[in-house]
C-alpha positions, -999 to 999 in steps of 0.1 A, spaced: -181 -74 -206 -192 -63 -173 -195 -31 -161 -177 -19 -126 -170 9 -103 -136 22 -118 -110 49 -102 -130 81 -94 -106 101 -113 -126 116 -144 -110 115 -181 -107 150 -197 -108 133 -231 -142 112 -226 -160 141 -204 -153 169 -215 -137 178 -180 -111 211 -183 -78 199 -160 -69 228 -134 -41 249 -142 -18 253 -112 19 260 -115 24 223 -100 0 205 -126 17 226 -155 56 213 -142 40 179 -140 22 179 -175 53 192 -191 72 164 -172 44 137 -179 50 153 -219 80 151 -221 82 114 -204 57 100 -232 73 111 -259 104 98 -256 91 65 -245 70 64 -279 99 72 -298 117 43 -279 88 15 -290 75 15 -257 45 -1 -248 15 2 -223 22 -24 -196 6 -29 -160 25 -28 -126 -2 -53 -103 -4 -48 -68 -21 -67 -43 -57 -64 -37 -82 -73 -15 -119 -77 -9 -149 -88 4 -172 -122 -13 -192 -97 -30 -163 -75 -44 -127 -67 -48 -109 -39 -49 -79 -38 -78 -50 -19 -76 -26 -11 -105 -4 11 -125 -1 15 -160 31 29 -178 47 28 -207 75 3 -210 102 -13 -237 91 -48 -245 126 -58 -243 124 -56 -210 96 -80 -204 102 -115 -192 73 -142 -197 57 -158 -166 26 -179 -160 -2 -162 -169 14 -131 -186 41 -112 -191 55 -88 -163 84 -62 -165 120 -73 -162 127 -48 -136 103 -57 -110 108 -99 -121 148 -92 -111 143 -72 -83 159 -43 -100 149 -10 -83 158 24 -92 151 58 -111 142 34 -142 108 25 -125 106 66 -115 113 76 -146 82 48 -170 63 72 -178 27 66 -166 -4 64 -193 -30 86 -180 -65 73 -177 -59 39 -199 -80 17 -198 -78 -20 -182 -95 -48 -185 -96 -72 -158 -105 -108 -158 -122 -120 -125 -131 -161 -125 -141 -159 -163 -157 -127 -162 -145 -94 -179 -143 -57 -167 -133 -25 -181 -114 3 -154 -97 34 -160 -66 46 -146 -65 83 -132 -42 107 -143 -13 93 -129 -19 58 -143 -31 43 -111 -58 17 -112 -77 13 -81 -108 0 -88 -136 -17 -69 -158 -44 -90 -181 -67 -79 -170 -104 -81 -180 -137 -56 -152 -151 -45 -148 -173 -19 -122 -167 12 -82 -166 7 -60 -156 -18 -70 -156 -54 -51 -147 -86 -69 -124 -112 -54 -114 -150 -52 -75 -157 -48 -64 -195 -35 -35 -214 -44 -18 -242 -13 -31 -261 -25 -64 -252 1 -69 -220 -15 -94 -197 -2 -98 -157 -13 -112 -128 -23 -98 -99 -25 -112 -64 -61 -108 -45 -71 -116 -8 -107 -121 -2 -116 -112 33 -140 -140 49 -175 -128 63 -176 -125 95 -140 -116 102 -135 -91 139 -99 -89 138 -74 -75 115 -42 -56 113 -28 -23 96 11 -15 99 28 11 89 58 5 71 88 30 76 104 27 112 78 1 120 81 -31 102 115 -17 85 141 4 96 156 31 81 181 51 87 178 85 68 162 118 71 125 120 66 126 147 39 152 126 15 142 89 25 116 91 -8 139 104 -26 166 76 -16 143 47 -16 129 54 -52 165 64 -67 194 48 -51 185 25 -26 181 -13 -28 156 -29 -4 186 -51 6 198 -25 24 165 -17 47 169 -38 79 139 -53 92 122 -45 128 133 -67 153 107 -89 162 75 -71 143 73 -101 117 74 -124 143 46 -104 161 28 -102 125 33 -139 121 22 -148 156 -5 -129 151 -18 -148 114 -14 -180 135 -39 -176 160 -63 -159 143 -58 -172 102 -86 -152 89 -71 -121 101 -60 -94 73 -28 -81 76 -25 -45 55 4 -21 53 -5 15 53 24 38 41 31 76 28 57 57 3 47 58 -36 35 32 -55 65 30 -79 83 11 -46 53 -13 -37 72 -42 -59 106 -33 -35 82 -32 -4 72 -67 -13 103 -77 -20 117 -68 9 86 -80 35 87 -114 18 123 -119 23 118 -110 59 93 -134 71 64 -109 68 28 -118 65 16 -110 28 -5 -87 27 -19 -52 3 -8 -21 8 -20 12 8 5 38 -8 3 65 -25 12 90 -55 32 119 -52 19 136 -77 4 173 -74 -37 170 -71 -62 199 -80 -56 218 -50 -23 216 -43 14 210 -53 23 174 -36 -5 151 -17 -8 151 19 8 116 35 -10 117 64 -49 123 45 -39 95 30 -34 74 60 -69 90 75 -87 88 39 -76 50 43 -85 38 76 -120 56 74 -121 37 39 -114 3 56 -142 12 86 -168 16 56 -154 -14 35 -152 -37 68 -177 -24 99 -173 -55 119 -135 -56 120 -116 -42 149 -83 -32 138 -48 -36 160 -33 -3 146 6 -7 141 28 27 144 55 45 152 63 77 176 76 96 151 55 128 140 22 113 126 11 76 130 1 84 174 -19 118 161 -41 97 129 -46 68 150 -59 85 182 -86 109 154 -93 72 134 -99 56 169 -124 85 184 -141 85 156 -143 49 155 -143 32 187 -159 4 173 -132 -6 146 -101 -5 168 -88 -34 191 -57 -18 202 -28 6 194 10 -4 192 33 22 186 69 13 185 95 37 204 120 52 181 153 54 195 168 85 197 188 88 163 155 73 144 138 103 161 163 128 150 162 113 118 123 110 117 115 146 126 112 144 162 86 123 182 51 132 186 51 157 215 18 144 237 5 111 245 -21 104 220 -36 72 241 -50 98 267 -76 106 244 -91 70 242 -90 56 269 -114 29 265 -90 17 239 -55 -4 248 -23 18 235 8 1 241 45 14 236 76 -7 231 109 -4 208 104 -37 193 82 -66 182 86 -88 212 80 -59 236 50 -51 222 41 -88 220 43 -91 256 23 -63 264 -6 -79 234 -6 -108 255 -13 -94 290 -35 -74 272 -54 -109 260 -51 -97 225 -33 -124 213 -22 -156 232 3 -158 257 11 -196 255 25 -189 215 61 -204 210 82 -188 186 98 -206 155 133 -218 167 163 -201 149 
């Protein structure tokens, strides 16, 4: 078995590290408690959630989450076995409420070759191993401790590559048409993805964009948490969008403080993807709402030399209500040796791309 650079999160158990004891890490332990030991009572098993991954042809980075989960609700599939609820598209407080296995430990099967990882306290894998794999999309086999084996989904990023894209999700690529402070809530408990509305236009602009340049990444950066990245999928696959990983996140209370910051975790991202990728220049894909101008205007003067262009999509008026408001100054004034443009859709933004030379004006779109 191999060795690899597994989730920076450090196991109590194996060193001897004492967990901080804030009010929000006590409720969440006695929640986390209480969670496992019904699920044990119940027969439950450890199981892995895959998400997609990506990489470079000397290493990939796995993401994953490991909870505990009744075997009757596990359907064989090629390769493995993966959880009823994601398999059927069932969404809800059922994959809130799996309780997560805290630092368990993985082992991941790359071309033949094995790993060990280790989750972090809320279950998530996101590990980075060295592998050679060769450009595209690649398939690699995760395995749990209770001897649950799943696929997971891996793009390989081509040497060489200059161009690639991050979107943001919410009000971008989908619409939504809820408050801020309850959409989580909403989305992880009651909502269906068949009930988000896509974007006009922004998969044809993603798509357009995968067809002129085919070696360009498309990633998804989002606030949302990880227990909706099978919906997410879902719901960008059955809309025409390119596939892609994406970035989310874990609501969980950290060390310092009672819920994690969304928008660190959209800076702690892009500078990731600067460090992972130095030769790509980004088209960064937001909204006006109260964040995604402010992050991308800091990411872009602090890295001029990652970023093609910035499109931010206009929020009407009730998605602004609804959104918190719109970002109160023009972000763009602060770079201007990089191309900002604004439009409330995919095609206007398309437009403005193509004057721009950013992507070619003689595309014809896919006929109804």
């Amino acid at each position: 078995m191999s060795s690899s650079t597994s989730s920076s999160q450090p196991d109590p158990q194996r060193d001897g590290v004492k967990e901080p004891t804030h009010l929000g890490l006590r409720i969440d332990d006695a929640w986390h408690s209480v969670q496992t030991n019904v699920a044990i009572k119940r027969g439950h098993v450890e199981t892995i959630i895959p998400y997609t991954g990506y990489g470079s042809a000397s290493w990939i980075r796995v993401l994953a989450r490991v909870v505990l989960a009744d075997p009757a609700e596990m359907a064989p599939i090629k390769g493995g076995e993966v959880l009823k609820t994601i398999k059927e598209g069932i969404r809800g407080w059922r994959n809130f409420t799996s309780a997560p296995v805290r630092y368990a430990k993985v082992t991941v099967e790359i071309d033949g070759e094995t790993h060990e990882v280790t989750a972090d306290r809320g279950g998530i894998v996101d590990a980075r191993i060295d592998a050679q794999l060769a450009p595209g999309w690649h398939t690699i086999k995760l395995r749990s401790a209770d001897d649950i084996l799943v696929e997971s989904p891996v793009r390989v990023i081509e040497s060489g590559t200059t161009f690639g894209v991050v979107s943001d999700i919410d009000d971008t690529v989908m619409v939504t048409a809820l408050p801020r402070p309850f959409l989580a809530a909403w989305n992880t408990f009651v909502l269906d993805e068949h009930a988000r509305a896509a974007t006009p236009g922004m998969a044809v602009l993603l798509e357009r964009i995968t067809q002129e340049t085919p070696g360009a990444p498309v990633l998804y950066l989002s606030t949302g948490a990880w227990n909706v990245a099978p919906a997410l999928t879902r719901f960008l696959s059955r809309n025409l969008y390119p596939a892609g990983p994406k970035l989310l996140t874990d609501w969980g209370p950290t060390r310092d403080r009672w819920f994690r910051s969304g928008p660190e975790h959209k800076r702690s991202s892009l500078k990731r993807l600067a460090a992972e990728f130095p030769e790509i220049k980004w088209l960064l894909i937001g909204d006006n709402g109260q964040h995604d101008e402010e992050i991308y205007a800091d990411f872009a003067e602090n890295y001029p030399q990652n970023v093609r262009a910035v499109a931010i999509r206009q929020l009407t008026m009730g998605e602004a209500v609804l959104a918190g408001g719109r970002s109160k100054t023009k972000a763009s004034a602060r770079t201007p040796n990089i191309p900002w443009v604004y439009a409330p859709d995919g095609a206007g933004m398309s437009a403005q791309l193509a004057d721009l030379g950013i992507i070619d004006h003689s595309f014809q779109e896919p006929a109804d």
